[in-house]
VEXDRENKE-555933 format. One line per 5 residues: number of its first residue (from 1); for each residue x, y, z of N, C-alpha, C, CB. Coordinates in Angstrom, 3 decimals. Glycine has a CB too. Layout:
N
NUM	X:Y:Z:X:Y:Z:X:Y:Z:X:Y:Z ~ ...
# end
This chain:
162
1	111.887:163.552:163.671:112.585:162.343:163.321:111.652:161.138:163.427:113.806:162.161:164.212 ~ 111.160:161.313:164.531:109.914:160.151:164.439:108.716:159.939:162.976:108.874:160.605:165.835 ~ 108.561:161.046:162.933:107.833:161.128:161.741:108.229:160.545:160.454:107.673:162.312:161.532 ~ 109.813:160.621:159.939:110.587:160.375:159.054:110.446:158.664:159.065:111.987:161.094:159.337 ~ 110.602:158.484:160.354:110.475:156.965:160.884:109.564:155.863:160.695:110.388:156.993:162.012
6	108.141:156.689:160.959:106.789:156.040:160.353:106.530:156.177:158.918:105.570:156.636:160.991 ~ 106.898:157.115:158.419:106.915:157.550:157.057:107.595:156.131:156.366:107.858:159.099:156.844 ~ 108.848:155.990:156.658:109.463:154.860:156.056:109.317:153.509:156.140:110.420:154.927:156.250 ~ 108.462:153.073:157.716:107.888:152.311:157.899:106.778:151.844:157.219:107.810:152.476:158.709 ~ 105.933:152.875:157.267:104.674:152.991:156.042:104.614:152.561:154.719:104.388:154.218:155.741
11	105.375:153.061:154.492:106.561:153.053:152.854:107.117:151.007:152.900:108.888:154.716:153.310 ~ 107.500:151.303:153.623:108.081:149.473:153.784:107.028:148.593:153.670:108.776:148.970:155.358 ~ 106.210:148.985:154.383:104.768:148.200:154.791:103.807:147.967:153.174:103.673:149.468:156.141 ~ 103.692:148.954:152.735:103.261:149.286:151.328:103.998:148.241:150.299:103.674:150.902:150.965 ~ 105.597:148.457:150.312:105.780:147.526:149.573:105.916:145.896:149.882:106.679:147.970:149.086
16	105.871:146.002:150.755:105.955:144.484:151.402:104.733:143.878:150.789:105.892:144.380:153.211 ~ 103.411:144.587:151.009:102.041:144.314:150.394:101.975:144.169:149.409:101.193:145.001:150.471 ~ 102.324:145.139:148.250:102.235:145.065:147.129:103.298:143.807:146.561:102.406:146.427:146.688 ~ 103.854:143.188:146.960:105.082:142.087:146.559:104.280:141.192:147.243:106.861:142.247:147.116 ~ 103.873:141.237:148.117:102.911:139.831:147.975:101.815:139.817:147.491:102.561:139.221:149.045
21	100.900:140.926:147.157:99.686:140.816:146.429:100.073:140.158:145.087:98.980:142.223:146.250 ~ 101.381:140.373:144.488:101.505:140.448:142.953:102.396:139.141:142.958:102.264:141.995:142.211 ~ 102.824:138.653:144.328:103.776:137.051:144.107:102.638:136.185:144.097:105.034:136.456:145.530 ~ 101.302:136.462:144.701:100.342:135.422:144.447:99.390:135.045:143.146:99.578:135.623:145.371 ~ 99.288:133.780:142.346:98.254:133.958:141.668:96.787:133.815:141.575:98.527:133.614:141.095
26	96.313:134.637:141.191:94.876:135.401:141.041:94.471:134.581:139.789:94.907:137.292:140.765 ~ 95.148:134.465:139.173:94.268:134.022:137.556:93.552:132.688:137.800:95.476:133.693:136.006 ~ 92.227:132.557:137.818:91.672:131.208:138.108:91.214:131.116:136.601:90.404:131.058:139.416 ~ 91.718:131.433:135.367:91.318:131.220:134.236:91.596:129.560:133.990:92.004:132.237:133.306 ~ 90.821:128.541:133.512:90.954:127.237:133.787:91.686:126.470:132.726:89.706:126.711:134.020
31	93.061:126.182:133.083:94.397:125.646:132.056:93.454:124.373:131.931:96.389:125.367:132.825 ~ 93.920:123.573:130.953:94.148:121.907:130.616:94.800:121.397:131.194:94.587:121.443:129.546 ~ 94.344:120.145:131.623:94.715:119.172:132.599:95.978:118.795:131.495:93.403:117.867:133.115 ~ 95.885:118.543:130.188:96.394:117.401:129.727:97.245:119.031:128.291:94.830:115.674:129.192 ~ 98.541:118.572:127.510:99.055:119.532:126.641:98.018:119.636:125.618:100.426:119.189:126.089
36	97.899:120.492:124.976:96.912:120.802:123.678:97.744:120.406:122.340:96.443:122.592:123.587 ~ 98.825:119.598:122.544:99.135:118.933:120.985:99.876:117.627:121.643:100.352:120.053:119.693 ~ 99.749:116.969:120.548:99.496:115.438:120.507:100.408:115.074:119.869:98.299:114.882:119.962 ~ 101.499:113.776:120.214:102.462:113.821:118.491:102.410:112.816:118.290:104.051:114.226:118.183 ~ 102.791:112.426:116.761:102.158:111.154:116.569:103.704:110.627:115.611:100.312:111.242:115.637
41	103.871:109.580:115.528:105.370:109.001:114.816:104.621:107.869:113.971:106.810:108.235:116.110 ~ 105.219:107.900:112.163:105.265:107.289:111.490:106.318:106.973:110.619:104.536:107.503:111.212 ~ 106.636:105.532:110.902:107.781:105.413:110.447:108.454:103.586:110.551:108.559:106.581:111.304 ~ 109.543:103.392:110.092:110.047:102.108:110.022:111.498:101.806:110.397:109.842:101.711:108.781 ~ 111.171:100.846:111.011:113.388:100.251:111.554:112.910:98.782:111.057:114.268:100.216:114.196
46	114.511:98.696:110.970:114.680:97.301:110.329:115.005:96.511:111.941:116.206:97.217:108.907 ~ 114.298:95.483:112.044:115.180:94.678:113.174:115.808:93.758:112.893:114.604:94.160:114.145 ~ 116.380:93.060:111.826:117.188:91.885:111.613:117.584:91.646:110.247:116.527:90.752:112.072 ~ 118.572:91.430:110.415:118.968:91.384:108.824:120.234:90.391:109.033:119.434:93.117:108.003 ~ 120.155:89.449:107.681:121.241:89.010:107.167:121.888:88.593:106.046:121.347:88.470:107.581
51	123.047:88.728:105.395:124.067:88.803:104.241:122.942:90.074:104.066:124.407:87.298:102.875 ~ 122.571:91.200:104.359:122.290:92.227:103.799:123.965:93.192:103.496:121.092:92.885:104.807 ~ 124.113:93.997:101.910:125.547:94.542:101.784:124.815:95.781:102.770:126.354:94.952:99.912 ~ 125.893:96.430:103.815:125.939:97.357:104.377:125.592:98.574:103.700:126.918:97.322:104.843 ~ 126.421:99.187:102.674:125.579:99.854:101.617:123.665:99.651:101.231:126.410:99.353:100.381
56	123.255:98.599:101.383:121.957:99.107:100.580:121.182:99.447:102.689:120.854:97.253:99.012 ~ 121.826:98.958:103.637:121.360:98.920:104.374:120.988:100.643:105.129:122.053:97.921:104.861 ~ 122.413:101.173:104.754:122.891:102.502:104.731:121.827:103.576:104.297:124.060:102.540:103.830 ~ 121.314:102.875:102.785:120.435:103.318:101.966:119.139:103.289:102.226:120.583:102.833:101.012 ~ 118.517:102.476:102.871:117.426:101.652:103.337:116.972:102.747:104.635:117.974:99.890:103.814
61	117.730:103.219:105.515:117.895:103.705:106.607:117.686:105.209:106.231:119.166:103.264:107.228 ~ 118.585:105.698:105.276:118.071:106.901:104.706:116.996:107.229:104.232:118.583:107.192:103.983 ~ 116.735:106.374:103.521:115.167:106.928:103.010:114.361:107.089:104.040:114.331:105.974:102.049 ~ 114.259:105.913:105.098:113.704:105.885:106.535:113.460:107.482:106.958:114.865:105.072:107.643 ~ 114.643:107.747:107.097:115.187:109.044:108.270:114.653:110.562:107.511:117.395:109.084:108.462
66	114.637:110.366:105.825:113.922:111.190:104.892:112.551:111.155:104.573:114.429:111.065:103.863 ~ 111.805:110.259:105.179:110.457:110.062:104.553:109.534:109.234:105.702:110.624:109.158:103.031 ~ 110.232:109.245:106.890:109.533:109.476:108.175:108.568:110.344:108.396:110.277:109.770:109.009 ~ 107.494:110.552:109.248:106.803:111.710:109.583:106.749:111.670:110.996:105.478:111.831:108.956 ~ 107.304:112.385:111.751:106.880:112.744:113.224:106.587:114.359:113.646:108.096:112.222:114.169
71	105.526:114.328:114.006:104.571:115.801:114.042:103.913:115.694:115.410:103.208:115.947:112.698 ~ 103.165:117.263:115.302:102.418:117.375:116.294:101.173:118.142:116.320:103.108:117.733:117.097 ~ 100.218:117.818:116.905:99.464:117.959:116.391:98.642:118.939:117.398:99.104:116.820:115.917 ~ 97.955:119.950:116.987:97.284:121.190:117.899:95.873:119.854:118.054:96.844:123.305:116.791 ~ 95.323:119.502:119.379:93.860:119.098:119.776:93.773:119.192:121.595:93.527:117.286:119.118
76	92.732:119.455:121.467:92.602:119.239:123.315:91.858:118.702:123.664:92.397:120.182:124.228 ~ 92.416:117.964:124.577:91.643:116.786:125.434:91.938:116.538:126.740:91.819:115.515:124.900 ~ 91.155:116.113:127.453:90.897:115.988:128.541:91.235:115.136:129.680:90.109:115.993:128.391 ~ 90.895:113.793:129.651:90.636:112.546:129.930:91.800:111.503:129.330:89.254:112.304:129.411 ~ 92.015:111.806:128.153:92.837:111.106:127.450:92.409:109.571:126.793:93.896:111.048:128.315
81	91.266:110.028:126.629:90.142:108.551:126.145:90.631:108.408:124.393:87.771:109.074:126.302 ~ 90.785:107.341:123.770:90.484:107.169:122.560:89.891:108.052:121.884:89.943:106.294:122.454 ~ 89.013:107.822:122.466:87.676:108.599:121.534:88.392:110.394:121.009:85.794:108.869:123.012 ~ 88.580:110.499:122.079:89.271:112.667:121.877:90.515:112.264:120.901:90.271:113.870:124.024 ~ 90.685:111.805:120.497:92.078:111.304:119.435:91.760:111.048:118.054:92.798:109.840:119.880
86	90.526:110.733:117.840:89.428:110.472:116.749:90.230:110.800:115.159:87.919:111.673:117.077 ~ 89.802:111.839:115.696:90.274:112.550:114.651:91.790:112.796:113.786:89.932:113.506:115.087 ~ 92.560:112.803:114.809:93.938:113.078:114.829:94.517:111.195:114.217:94.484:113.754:116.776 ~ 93.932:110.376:114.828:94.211:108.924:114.624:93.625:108.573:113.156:93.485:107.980:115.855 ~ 92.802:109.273:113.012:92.415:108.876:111.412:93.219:109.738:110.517:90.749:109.136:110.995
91	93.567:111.148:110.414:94.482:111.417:110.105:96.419:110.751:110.001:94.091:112.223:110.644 ~ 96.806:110.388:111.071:97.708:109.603:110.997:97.569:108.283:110.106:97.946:109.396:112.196 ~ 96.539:107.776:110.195:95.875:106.483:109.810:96.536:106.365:108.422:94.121:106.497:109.798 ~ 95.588:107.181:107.791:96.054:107.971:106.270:97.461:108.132:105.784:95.638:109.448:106.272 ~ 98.405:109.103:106.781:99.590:109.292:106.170:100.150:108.217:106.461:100.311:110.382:106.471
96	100.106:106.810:107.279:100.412:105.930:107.388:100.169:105.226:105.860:99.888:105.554:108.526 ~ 99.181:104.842:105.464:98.886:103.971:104.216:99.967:104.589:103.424:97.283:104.066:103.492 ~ 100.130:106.034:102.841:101.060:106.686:102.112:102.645:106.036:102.217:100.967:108.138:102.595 ~ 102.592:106.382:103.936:103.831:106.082:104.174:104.337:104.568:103.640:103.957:106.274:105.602 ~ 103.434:103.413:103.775:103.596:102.012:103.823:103.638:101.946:102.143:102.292:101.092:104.732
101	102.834:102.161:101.869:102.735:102.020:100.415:104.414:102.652:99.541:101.163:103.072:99.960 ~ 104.869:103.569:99.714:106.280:104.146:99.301:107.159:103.273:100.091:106.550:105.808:99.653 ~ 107.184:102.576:101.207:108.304:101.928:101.893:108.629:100.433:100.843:107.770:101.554:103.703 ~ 107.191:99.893:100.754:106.916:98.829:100.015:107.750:99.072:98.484:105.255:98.698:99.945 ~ 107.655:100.380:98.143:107.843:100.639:96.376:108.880:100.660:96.535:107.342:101.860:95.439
106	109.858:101.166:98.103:111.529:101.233:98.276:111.911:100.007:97.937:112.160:101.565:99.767 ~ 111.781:99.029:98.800:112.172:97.810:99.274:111.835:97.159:97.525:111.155:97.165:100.878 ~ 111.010:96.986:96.678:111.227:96.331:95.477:112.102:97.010:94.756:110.126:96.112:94.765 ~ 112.419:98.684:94.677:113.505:98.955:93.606:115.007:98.694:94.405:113.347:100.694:92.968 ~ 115.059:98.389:95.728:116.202:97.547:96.323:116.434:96.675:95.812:116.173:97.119:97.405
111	115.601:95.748:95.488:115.429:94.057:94.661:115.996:94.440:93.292:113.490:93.299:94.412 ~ 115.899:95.264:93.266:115.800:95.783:91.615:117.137:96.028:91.269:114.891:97.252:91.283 ~ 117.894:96.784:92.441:119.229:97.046:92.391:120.127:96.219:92.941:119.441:98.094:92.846 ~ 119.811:95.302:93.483:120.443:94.341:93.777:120.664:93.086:93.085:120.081:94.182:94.657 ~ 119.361:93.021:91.743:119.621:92.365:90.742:120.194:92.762:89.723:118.838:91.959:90.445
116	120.746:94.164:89.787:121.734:94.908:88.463:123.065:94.907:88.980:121.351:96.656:88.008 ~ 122.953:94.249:90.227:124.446:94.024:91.127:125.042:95.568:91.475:125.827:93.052:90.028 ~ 124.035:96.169:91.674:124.929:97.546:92.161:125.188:98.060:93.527:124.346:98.690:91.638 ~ 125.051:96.550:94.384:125.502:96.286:95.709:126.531:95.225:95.828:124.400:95.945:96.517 ~ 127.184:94.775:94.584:128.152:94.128:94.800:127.560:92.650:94.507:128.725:94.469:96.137
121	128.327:91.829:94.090:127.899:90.294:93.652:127.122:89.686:94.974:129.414:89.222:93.231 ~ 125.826:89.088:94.660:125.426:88.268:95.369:125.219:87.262:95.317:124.870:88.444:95.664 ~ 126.021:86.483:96.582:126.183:84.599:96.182:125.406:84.100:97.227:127.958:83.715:96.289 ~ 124.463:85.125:98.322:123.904:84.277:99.439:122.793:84.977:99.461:124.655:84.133:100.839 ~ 121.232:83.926:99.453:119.914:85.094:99.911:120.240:86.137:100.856:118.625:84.381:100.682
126	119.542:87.307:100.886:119.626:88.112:101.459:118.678:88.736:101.946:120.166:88.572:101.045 ~ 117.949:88.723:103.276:117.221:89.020:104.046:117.043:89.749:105.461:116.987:88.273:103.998 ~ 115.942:90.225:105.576:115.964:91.375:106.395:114.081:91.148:106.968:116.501:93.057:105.292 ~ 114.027:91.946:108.041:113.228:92.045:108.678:112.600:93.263:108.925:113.552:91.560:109.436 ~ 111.508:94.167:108.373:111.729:95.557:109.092:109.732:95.468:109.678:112.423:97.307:107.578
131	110.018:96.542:110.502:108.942:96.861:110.863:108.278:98.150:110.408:109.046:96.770:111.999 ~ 107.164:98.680:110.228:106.534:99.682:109.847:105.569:99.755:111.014:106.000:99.569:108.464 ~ 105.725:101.633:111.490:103.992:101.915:112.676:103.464:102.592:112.509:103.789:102.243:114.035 ~ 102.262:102.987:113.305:101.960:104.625:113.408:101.496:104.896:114.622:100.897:105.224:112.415 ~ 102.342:105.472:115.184:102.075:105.336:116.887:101.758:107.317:117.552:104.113:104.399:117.829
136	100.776:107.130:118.092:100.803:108.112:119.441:101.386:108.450:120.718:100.039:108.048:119.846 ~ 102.111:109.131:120.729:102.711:109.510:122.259:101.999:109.534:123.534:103.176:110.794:122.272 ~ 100.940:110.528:123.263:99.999:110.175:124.185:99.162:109.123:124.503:99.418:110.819:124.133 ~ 99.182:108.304:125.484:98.631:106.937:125.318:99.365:106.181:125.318:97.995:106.640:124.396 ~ 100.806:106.322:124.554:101.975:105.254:124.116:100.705:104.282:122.880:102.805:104.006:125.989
141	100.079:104.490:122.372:98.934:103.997:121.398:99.450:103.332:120.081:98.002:105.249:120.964 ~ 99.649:102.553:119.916:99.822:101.978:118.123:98.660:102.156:117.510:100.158:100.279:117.806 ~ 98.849:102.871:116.651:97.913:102.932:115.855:97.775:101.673:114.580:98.085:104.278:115.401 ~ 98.994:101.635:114.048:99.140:100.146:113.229:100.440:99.906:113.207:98.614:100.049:111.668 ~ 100.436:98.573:112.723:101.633:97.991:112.458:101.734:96.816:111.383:102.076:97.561:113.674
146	103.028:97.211:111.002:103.086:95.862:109.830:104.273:95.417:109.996:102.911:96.153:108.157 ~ 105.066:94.045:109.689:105.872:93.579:109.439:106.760:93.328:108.093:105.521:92.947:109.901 ~ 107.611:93.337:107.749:107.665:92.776:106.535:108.957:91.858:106.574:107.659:93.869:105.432 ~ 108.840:90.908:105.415:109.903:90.128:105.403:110.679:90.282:103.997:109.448:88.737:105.708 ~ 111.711:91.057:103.945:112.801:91.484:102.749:113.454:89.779:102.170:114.400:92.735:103.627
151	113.129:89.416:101.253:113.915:88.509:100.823:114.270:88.584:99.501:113.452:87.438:101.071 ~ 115.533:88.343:99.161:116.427:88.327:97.930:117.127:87.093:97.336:117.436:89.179:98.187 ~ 117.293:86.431:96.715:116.215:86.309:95.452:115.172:86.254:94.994:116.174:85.790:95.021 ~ 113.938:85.713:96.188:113.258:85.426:96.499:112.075:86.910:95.401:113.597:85.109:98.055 ~ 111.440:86.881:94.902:110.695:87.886:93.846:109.667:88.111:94.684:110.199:87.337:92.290
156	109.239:87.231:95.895:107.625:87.456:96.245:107.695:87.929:98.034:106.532:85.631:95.931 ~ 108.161:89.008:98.696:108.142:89.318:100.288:106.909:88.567:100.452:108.072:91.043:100.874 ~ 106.993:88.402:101.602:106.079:88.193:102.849:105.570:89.119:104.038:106.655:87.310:103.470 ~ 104.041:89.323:103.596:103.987:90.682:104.966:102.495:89.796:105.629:103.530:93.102:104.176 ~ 103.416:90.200:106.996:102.344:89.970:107.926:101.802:91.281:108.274:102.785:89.207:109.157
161	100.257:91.227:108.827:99.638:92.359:109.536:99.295:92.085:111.197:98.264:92.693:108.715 ~ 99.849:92.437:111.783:99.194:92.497:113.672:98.406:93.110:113.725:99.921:93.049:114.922
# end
């Protein structure tokens, strides 16, 4: 009986070992400090508007929410310096111009439809404010920004650059 005793003891002992050899980790294979993708948001909100018809605003917002880009991007880095972003920031850079350039072509066939009255009669200028970015998560980084100033009747916007 004694024997049966150490036997099972033995047995206990064994696994006790083996459950902690295998609860500890061993892998000193060397992770990244920092995630290996990056995301980057391009895109536009309106911040102010007035006598804008709710309808084109509706509309305005959609295209937004359709022709946004927010992605992510496979790079690894380290430090989290500018510089390791290089690449990825000039890329954004790019689909930014795209992006700005089509927001711009929105906002005049708005003008366009708003002078065929297919937002309803307009008896008061109508203006709006939106912003356009291209920003990094990591970093919290702007990459750019523009302003624009929507005005109706008015044939000629106003854009500032920061």
């Amino acid at each position: 009986m004694r024997l049966l005793y150490k036997i099972a003891a033995l047995f206990t002992g064994m696994v006790i070992t083996a459950v902690a050899f295998t609860a500890c980790e061993f892998d000193n294979s060397p992770e990244p400090d920092f995630p290996t993708f990056v995301s980057y948001a391009i895109t536009a909100e309106c911040k102010v508007t007035k006598n804008m018809p709710a309808q084109l605003l509706q509309d305005i917002n959609a295209w937004i929410e359709a022709n946004r880009k927010i992605y992510d991007k496979e790079m690894s880095y380290s430090t989290g310096e500018k510089s390791e972003f290089a690449k990825g920031d000039t890329e954004a850079n790019q689909k930014y111009d795209v992006f700005k350039g089509k927001f711009e072509a929105y906002l005049d066939s708005a003008k366009v439809k708003l002078a065929d009255g297919q937002y309803g009669n307009i008896s008061t200028p109508v203006t709006a404010t939106f912003i356009m970015y291209a920003r990094r998560q990591q970093g919290k980084e702007t990459l750019r920004y523009d302003q624009i100033e929507f005005v109706y009747p008015d044939s000629s916007s106003e854009k500032t650059q920061e």
